[in-house]
N, C-alpha and C positions, 0 to 999 in steps of 0.2 A: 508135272513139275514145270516150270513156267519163268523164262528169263525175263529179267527186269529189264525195260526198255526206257529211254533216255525220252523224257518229253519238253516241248519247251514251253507247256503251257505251265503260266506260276502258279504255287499254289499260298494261298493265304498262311502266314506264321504265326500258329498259334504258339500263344506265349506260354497259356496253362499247360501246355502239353510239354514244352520245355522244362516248365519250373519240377512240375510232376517227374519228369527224367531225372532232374536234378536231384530231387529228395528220395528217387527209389536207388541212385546212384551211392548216394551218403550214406542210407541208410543198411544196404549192402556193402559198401566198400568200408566205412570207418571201422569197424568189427574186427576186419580183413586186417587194416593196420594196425590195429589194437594188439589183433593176435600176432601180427608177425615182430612187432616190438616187443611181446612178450618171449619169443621165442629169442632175439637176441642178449634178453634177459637172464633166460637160461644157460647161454652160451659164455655172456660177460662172468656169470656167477660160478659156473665151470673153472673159468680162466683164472679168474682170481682166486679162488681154493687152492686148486692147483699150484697156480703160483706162490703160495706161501709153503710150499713143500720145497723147494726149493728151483734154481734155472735148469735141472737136468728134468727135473720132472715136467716143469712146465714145456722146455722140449720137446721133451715124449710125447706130450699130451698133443702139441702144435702137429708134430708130423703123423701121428695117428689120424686125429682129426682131418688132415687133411684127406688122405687117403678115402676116411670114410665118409667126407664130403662129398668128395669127388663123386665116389660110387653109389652113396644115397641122390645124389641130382640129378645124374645119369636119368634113374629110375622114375625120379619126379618129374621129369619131361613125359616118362609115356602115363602118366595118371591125372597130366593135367590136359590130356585128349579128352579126357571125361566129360568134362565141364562142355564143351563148344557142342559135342552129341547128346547129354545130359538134359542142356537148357535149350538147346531147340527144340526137343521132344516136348519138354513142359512145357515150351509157347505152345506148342499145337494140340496139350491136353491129353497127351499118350502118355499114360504111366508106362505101358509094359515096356517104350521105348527108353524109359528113363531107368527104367530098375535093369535093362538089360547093359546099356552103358556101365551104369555104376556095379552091377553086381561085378559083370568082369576085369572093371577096375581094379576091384578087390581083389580077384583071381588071380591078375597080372601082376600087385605088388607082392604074393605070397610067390610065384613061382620065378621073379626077378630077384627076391630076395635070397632063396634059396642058392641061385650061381652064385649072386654076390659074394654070399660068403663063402664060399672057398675062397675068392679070389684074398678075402679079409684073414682069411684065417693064415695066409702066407704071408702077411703085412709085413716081416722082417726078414724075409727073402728078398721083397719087395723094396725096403728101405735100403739095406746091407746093397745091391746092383746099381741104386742108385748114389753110393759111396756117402750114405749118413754112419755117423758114429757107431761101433757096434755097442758099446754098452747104450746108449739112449735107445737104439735101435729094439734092444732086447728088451726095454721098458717099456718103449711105444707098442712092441707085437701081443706084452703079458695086458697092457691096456687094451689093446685093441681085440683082444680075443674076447674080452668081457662086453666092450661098449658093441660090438658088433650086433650082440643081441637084440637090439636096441630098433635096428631095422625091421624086422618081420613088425611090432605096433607102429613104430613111425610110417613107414608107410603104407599101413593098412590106414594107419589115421590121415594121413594125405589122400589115400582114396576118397575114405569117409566125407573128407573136408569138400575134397570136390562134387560130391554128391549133395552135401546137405546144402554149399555155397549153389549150387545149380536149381535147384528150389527155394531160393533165397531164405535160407535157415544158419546165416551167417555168428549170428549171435552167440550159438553156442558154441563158435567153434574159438571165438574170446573165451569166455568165460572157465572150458576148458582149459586154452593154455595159461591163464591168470591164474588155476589151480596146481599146474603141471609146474608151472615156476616158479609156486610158494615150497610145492614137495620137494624140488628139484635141491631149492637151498638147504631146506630143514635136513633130507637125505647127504648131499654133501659134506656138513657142518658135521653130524653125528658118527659116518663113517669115514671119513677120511683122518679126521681128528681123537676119532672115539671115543666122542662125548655121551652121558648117560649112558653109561653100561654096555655101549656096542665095542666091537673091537676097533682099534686105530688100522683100518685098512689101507691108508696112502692114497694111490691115484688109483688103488684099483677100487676104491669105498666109490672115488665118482663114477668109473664104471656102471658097475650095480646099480647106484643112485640114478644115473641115467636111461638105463633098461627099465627100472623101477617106474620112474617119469613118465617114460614111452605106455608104459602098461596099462598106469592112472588114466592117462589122456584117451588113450584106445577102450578104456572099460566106461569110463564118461562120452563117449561119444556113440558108443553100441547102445547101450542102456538108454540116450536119448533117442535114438534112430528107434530102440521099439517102445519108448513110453512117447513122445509126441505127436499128436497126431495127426498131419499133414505127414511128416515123416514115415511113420507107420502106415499109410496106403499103399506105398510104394512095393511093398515086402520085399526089400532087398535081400534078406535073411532066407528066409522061405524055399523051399528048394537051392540053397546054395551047395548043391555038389553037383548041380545039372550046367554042364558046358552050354555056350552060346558062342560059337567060333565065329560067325559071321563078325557078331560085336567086338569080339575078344583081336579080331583080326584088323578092323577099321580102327580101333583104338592104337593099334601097334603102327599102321600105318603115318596115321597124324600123328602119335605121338615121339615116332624115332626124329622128324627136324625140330620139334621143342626139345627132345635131350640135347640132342649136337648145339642146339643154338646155345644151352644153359652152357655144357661143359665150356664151349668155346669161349662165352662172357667171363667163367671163372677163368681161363683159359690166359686171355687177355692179360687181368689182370696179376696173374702169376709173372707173365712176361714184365710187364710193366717195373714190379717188387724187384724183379731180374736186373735189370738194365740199372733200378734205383738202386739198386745195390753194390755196381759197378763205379757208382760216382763216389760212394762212402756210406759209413753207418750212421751218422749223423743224419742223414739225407733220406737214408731207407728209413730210419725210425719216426721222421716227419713223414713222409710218403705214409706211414702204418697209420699216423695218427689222421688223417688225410682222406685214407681211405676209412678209416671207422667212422668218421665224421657224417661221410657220403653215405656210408652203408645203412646209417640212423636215417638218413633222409631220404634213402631209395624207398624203405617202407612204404612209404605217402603214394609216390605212383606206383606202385607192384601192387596195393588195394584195389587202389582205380582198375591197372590193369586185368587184374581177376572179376570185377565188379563189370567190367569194359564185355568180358569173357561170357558172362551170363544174361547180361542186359542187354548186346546185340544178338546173343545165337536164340532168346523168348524172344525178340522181337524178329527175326527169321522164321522162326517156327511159327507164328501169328500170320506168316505173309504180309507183314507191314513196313515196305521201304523205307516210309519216313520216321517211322520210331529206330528203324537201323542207323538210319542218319542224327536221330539226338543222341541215342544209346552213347553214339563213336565221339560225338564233340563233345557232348557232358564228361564224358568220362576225361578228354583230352584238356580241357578247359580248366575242370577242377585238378590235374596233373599241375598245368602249368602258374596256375593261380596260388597254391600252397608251395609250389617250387619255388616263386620269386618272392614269396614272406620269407622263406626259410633262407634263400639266396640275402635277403638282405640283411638277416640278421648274422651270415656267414663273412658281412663285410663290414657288419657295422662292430664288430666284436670277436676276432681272427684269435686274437692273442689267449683271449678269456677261455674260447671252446679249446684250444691244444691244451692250454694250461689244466684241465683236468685230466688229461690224461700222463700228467708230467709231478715229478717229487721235485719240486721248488729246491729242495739243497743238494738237490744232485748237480752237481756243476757242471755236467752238457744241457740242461733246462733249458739256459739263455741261447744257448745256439738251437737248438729243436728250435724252440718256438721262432726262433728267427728266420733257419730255414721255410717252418711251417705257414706262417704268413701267406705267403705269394700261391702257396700250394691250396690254400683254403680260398683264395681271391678267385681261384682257377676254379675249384672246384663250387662256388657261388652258380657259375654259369652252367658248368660240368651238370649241376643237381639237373637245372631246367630242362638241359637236350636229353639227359639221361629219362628225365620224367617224361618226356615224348614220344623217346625212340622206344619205351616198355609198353606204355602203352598205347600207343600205336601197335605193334605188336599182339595186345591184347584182343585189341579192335578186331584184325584182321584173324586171329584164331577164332573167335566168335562166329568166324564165318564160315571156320573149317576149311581154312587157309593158312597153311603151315611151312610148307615146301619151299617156295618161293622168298616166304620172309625170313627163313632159314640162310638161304643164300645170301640173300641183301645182309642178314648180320653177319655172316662169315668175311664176308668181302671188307664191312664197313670197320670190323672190329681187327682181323687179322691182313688186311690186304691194304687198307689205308689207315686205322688206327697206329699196329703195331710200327711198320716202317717207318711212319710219318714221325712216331716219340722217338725213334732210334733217330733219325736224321733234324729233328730239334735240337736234339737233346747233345749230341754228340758231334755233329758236321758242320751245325748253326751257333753251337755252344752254347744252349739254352738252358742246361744240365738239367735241374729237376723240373724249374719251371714247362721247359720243350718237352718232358715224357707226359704230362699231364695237359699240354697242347694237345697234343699227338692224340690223347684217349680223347681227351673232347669234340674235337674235329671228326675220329671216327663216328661217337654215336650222334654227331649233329647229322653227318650224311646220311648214316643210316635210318635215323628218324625221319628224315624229310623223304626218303626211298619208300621208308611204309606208310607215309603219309601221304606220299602221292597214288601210290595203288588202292590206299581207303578212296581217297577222290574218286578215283577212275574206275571204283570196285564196278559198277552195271556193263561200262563196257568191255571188261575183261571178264567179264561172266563170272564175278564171283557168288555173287547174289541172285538163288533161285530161290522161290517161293512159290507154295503150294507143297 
């Protein structure tokens, strides 16, 4: 193995080899956002069933959900260790290196999900300590005992996804969820309502419908792993009762600072909702629509970022420094480039995007959206540092560098984020405007923190090759 050393001699900049970064960039990453806009599609169409059941049910569903957010991302942190061990093995042309990564990927979301659920199946011990309602309380645990299921395929399919994305077999992993969120509505619509002959199940029809989902998407992504065939050399399947702890243990390693780093982003922004909530309900309902707005457009770099994940750690795995050096800017460049079309369209048209999520004759409409304005003006710029600091992030997992950029997010999100919105917002009187200073300032330092250790990645010895 063989540390990369800092030379000053130039080397010629070849552009075809750029542009070529570019188009394996796109064509791996767009899929990526494809699918994960589908998957908030599933989530909006959730929401809105729900919510015509009425506001105690949409409750339940709210503090359920979060619970089993919490505890499903938790998990998605250690299965996205896959990918950065995944695809450097493929750069270097070692299958058994790559089916050893993903098999015990797989391992690890069946025996993470397994604790999980206890912890799920308490979810109204859980609620009730933290002084929620007890009637909603008992709604969200009769939910959450159903949707809980839901995790053993969701994140055997987050394995999957990191395996097939690490062979860049991105494609199917759209197409799947485009199927997962057609069943997801049809499933919802029939049980919850009890339309065509099924029973009127309420919130626990989307339950079901949801485990249902998870199953579809997990039995279309198995069936492709042994019918195509770049997929199929791998034999991930093949002796799958045989342990590889070595694997199973490196995986656990990189992947416990990607949990912490996720929890603590959700983390963040629970805080944030907190504080907006302390200024009024008007303010916090702008703040929600704010953040949905954002969360549409985190998409666009969280592709990149994943596409970032696989396109530096093949180019690691090749021993080729300078394909690490486009992998990291392509992926960063296209972040920022789709972040300032969307930033400007977040400025040129503030009123129009709240306004869909607003009933025109509700008469707090006019004040949301009044509030919302400034909060969307913020979050124009919000999008760009946001699209930086993830993937950035990305870049530097690629490298099988996790620990370090774990810290820089803790610090940047909870150490100068949080305090910073609390002292805008409240000391400076900036009210909502200063809490969404506060977040954007945190992830601009943070971005520029992992963006300068990509710089500096040869002489902090992140990049070994051979």
């Amino acid at each position: 193995m063989t540390r990369v050393e800092s030379t000053s001699v130039a080397k010629p900049i070849s552009m075809s080899a750029w542009w070529g970064e570019s188009n394996a960039t796109l064509i791996l990453g767009l899929p990526l956002i494809g699918a994960q806009l589908a998957q908030m599609a599933i989530n909006a169409t959730d929401a809105l069933m729900i919510g015509w059941l009425g506001a105690t049910e949409l409750a339940a569903s709210v503090l359920a959900l979060q619970l089993f957010f919490l505890t499903w991302l938790a998990g998605l942190g250690f299965l996205q260790a896959v990918m950065p061990l995944a695809s450097r093995a493929e750069g270097k042309g070692d299958v058994r290196n790559v089916r050893r990564a993903s098999r015990m990927g797989l391992w690890i979301s069946l025996i993470y999900t397994t604790f999980a659920m206890v912890v799920l199946w308490n979810g109204e011990s859980l609620l009730l300590a933290l002084g929620q309602d007890a009637e909603v309380s008992a709604i969200a645990a009769d939910y959450l005992r159903i949707v809980q299921w839901s995790m053993y395929p969701s994140l055997f399919v987050a394995a999957l996804r990191s395996f097939l994305t690490s062979i860049e077999r991105s494609q199917i992993v759209l197409w799947a969820t485009v199927v997962s969120a057609v069943v997801n509505a049809l499933l919802d619509y029939v049980l919850i309502f009890g339309y065509y002959g099924f029973p009127q199940l309420g919130i626990l029809g989307a339950g079901i419908a949801s485990v249902v989902t998870a199953l579809a998407s997990c039995v279309i992504l198995i069936a492709y792993v042994f019918w195509e065939e770049k997929s199929r050399k791998y034999e991930v399947f093949v002796r799958f009762w045989r342990a590889d702890w070595p694997a199973f243990f490196e995986i656990l390693r990189l992947g416990w600072p990607i949990s912490l780093m996720l929890v603590a982003e959700v983390g963040l922004f629970a805080a944030a909702a907190l504080m907006m909530g302390w200024i009024g309900t008007l303010e916090l309902a702008a703040h929600g629509i704010a953040v949905q707005l954002s969360g549409i457009a985190f998409m666009i770099p969280l592709g990149f970022a994943n596409a970032a994940v696989v396109r530096v750690g093949i180019a690691s795995g090749r021993s080729d420094a300078d394909a690490i050096t486009r992998a990291g800017w392509v992926a960063l460049i296209w972040s920022i480039v789709i972040g300032l079309l969307g930033a400007v369209l977040f400025v040129a048209i503030p009123d129009t995007l709240i306004s869909f999520y607003l009933d025109s004759s509700n008469p707090d409409a006019a004040d949301v959206i009044r509030l919302g304005v400034p909060l969307v003006f913020i979050a124009a710029v919000y999008m760009v540092v946001d699209g930086i600091q993830v993937v950035a992030g990305g870049v530097l997992r690629g490298l099988s560098d996790t620990r370090v950029p774990m810290v820089i997010a803790v610090i940047g999100y909870w150490i100068i984020g949080v305090p910073l919105s609390y002292v805008m917002a409240f000391t400076f009187n900036w009210g909502p405007e200063g809490i969404w200073v506060g977040l954007a300032s945190g992830l601009f330092i943070t971005g520029i923190l992992l963006l300068i250790r990509f710089q500096k990645r040869d002489q902090l010895g992140l990049v070994r090759l051979g």
